[in-house]
N, C-alpha and C positions, 0 to 999 in steps of 0.2 A: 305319897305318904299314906293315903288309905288304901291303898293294893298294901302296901308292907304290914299295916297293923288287921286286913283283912285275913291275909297270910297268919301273921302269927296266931289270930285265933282259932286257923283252921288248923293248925300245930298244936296247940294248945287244948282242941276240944280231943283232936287222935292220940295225944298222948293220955288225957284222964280217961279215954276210953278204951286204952292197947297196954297202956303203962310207958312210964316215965321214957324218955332216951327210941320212943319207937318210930319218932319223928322228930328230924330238926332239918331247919331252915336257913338260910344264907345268902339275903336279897341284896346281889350288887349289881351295877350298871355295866351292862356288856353292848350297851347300842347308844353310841353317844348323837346329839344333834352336831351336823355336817357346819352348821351356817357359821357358828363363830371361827369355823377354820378354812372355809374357802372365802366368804365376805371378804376378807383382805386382799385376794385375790381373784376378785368379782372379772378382770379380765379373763380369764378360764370359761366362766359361762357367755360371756360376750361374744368370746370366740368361734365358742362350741354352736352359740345361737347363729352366727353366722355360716358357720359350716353346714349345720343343716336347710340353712335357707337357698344357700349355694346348690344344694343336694336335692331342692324342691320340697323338704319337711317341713311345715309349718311347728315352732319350738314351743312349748307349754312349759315354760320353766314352773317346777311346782316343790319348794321345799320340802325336805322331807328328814324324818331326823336320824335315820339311821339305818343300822340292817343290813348295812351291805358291804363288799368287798372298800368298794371309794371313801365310805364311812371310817374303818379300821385304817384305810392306809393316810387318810385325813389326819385324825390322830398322831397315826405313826411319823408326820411330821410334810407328807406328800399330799396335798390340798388335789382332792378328786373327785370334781360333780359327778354324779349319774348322766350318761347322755341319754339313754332308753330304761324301760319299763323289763325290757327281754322278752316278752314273749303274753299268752292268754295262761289261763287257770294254772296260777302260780302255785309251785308247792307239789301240782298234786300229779295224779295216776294221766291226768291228760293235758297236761300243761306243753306246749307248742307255742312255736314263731315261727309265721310264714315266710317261704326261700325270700321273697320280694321282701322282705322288712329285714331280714340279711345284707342283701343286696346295699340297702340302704344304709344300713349300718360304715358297711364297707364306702362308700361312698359319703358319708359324713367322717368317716376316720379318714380316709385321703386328702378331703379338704381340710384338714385340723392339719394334717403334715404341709401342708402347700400353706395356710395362713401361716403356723411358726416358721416354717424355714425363712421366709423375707422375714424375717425377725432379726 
């Protein structure tokens, strides 16, 4: 709520200084928190925790509230923790994941197919 009323008086100061209409604003929620929608299916991260231990990953489950593709598809009704971080200097001009944390990836994704299938 004070990012939104900080916003409108940054609107508000450019517009008495540009005129009316030279700026406006439209503060909605495009990143929602994950947890009320996987919590109910807390089995997913149990799983996924197992997968990686199977894989030799030690799991840091670490909430997070959004931002990302599992986020959006959470929402859209398909409950989808994060299993990795993806990579080092996110975002930018050098952002990289070493082969070996690939490797592992692939290898925590096999054992998530080998735990559902005896399902």
């Amino acid at each position: 709520e004070a990012k939104k009323v900080l916003f409108q008086q940054i609107v508000d100061f450019l517009n008495t200084k540009h005129g009316a209409g030279t700026v406006d604003v439209k503060i909605v929620d495009s990143y929602y928190n994950m947890k009320e929608k996987v919590a109910p299916h807390i089995h997913l991260v149990d799983n996924a925790k197992l997968a990686m231990e199977r894989a030799g990953v030690t799991p840091h489950v670490c909430p997070i509230r959004g931002g990302t593709d599992g986020a959006r598809l959470s929402y859209e009704g398909l409950p989808c923790p994060n299993l990795f971080t993806g990579g080092y200097n996110f975002h930018g001009r050098y952002e990289y994941i070493p082969l070996e944390d690939m490797y592992k990836a692939y290898e925590v994704a096999l054992n998530l197919v080998d735990i559902y299938k005896d399902r």
